[in-house]
C-alpha positions as CSV (number, residue, x, y, z in Angstrom):
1,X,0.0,0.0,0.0
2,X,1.5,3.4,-0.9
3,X,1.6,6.3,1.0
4,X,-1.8,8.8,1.0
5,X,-1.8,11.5,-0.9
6,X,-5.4,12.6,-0.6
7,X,-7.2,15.4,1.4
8,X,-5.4,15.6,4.8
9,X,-8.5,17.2,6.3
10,X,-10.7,13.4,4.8
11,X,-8.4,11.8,7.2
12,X,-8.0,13.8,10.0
13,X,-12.3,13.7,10.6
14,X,-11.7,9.8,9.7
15,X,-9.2,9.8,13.3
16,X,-10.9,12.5,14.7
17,X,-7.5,14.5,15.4
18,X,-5.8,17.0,13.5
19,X,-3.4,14.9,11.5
20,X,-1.1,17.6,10.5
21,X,-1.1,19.9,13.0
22,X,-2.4,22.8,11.0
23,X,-4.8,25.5,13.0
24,X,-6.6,25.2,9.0
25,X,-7.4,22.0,9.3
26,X,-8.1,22.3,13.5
27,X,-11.1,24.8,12.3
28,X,-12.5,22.3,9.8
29,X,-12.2,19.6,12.0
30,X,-14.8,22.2,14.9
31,X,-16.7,22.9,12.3
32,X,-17.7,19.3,11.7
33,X,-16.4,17.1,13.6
34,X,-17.5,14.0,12.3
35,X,-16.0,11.2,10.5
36,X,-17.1,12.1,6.1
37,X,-19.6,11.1,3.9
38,X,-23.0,10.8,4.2
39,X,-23.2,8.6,7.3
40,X,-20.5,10.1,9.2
41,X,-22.8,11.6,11.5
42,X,-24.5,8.0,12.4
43,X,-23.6,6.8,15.6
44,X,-20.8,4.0,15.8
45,X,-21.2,0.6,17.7
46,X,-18.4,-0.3,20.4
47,X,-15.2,-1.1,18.6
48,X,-13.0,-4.0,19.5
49,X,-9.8,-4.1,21.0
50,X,-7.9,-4.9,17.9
51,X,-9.7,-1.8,16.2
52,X,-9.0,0.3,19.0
53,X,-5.0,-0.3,18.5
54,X,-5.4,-0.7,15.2
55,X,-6.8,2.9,14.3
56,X,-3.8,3.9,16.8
57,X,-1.5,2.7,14.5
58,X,-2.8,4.1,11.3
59,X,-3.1,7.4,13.3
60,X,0.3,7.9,13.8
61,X,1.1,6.4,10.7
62,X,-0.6,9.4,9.0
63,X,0.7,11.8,11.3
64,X,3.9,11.3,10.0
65,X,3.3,10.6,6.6
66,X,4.7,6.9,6.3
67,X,3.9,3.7,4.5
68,X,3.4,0.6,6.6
69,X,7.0,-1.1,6.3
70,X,8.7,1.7,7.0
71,X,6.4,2.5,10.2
72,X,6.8,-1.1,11.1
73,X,10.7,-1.5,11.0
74,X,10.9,1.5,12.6
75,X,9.1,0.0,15.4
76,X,10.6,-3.2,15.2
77,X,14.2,-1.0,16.1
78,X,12.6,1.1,18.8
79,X,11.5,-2.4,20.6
80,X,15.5,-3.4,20.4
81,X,16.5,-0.5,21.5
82,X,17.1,-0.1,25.5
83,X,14.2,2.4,27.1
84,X,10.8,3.1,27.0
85,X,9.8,1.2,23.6
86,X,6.8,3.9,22.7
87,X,8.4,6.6,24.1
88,X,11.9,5.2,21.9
89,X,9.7,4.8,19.2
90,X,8.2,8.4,18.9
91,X,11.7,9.8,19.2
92,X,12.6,7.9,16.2
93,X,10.1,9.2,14.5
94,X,10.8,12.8,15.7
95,X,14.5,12.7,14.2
96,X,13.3,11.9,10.7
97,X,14.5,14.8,8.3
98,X,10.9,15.7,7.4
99,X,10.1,16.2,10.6
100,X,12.3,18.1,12.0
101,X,11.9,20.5,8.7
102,X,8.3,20.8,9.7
103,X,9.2,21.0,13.5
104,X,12.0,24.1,12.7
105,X,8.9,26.0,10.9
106,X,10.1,25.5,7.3
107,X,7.9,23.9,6.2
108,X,4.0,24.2,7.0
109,X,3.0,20.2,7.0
110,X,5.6,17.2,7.2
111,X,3.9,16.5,3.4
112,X,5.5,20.0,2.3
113,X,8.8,18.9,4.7
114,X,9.5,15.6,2.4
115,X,8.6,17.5,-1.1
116,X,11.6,20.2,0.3
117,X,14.2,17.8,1.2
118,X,13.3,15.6,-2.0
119,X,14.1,18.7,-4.1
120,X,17.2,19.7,-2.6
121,X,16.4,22.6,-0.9
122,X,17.5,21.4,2.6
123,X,21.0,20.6,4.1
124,X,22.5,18.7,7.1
125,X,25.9,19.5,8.6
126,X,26.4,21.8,5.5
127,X,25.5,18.7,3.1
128,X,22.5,18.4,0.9
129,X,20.6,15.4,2.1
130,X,17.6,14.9,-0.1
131,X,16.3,11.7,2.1
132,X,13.3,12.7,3.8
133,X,13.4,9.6,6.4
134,X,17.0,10.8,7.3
135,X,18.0,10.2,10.6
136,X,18.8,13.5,12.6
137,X,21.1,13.1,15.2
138,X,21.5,15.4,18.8
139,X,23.5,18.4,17.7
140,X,23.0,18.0,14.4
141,X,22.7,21.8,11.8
142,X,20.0,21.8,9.6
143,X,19.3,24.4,7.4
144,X,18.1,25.6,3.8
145,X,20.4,25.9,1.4
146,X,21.7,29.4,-0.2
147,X,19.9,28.9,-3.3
148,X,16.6,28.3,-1.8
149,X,16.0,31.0,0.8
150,X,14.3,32.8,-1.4
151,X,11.3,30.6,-2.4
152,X,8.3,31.8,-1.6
153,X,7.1,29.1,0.2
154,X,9.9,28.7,2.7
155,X,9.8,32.8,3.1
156,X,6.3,32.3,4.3
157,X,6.6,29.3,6.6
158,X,10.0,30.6,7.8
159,X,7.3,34.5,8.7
160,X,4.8,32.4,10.1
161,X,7.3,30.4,12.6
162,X,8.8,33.6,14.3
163,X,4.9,33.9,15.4
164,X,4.8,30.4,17.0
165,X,6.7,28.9,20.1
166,X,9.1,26.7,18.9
167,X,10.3,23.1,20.4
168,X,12.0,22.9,23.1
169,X,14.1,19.9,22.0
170,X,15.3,22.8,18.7
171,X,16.4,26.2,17.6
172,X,15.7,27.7,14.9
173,X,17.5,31.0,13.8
174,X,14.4,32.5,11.2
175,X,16.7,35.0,9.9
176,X,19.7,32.7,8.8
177,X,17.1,29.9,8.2
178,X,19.3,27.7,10.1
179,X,18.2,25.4,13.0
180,X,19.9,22.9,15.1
181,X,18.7,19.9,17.0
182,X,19.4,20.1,20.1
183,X,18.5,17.0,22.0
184,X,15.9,13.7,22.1
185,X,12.5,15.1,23.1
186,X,11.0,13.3,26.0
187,X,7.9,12.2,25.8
188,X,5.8,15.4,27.9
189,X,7.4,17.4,25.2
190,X,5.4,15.5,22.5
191,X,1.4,16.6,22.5
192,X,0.2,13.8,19.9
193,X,-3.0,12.6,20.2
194,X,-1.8,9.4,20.8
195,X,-1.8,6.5,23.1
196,X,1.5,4.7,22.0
197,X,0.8,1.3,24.8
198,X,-1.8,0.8,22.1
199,X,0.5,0.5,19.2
200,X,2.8,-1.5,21.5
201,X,-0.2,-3.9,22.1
202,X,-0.8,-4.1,18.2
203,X,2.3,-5.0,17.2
204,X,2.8,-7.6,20.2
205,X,-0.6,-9.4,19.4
């Protein structure tokens, strides 16, 4: 199955959360928030356990923009990995490139983050790196490259992120365009609408 490219605001009333984390799609999702199409507004039975976990799953799937494999290797290295496996597991996802593109401000959805790194416009360390499941490591510089700071996309985000509070785990200079990552976030830092002991049970079933 390959990765959605659809209407972001389709599945974010499917979940019932705000997928991407846009205050667009947050006003959509209070003006109706139901699941779409025309019985949406019907009233749902109990779901079972295995659907509970398993609409866990696809939720944070979608959140970060991934296709099932990917998601679950990555989860199959945050279970052999010494810690807290879901709270490993979200950090992993936090250090993908994308991610922390859309995390600096650079980018206004982690589906914007991957088309930026994929052309180019991004580099790591003072290297291009055009992977958009990169892994981002503590102290790590990441920041767009010369040529593209004056997109008009990335101008926009880059205006729109000196107006937000940015993540504790980063920094992000907006007037160099330049960002560093600072440290692992823990898991309070993280306000995902997600229950990760589910995920955990899923994959353990």
């Amino acid at each position: 199955m390959g990765r959605y490219t659809g209407p972001v605001v389709k599945l974010s009333r499917r979940e019932g959360v705000n997928l991407v984390e846009s205050d667009k799609v947050q006003k959509y999702l209070d003006r109706r928030p139901y699941a779409p199409g025309q019985h949406g507004q019907r009233r749902k039975g109990r779901a079972s356990d295995y659907s509970v976990r398993l609409r866990e799953k696809q939720k944070l799937i979608r959140i970060y923009g991934m296709g099932e494999k990917q998601f679950s290797n990555l989860f199959a290295e945050a279970s052999n990995t010494p810690g807290v496996t879901g709270t490993v597991f979200l950090q992993l996802l936090e250090s993908r490139l994308d991610n922390v593109v859309f995390r600096l401000g650079i980018a206004s959805t982690r589906r914007q983050a991957r088309q930026f790194v994929g052309h180019g416009h991004i580099l790591v360390n003072g290297k291009r790196v055009d992977i958009p499941s990169y892994r981002v490591k503590p102290g790590d510089e990441i920041r767009v490259s010369d040529k593209s700071k004056s997109l008009g996309q990335i101008v926009e985000n880059v205006e729109l992120a000196k107006k937000r509070k940015s993540s504790p785990w980063l920094s992000f200079n907006p007037d160099d365009m330049s960002g560093q990552y600072l440290r692992l976030p823990a898991r309070e830092d993280l306000a995902l609408p997600i229950n990760e002991n589910f995920i955990i049970e899923y994959y353990s079933r």
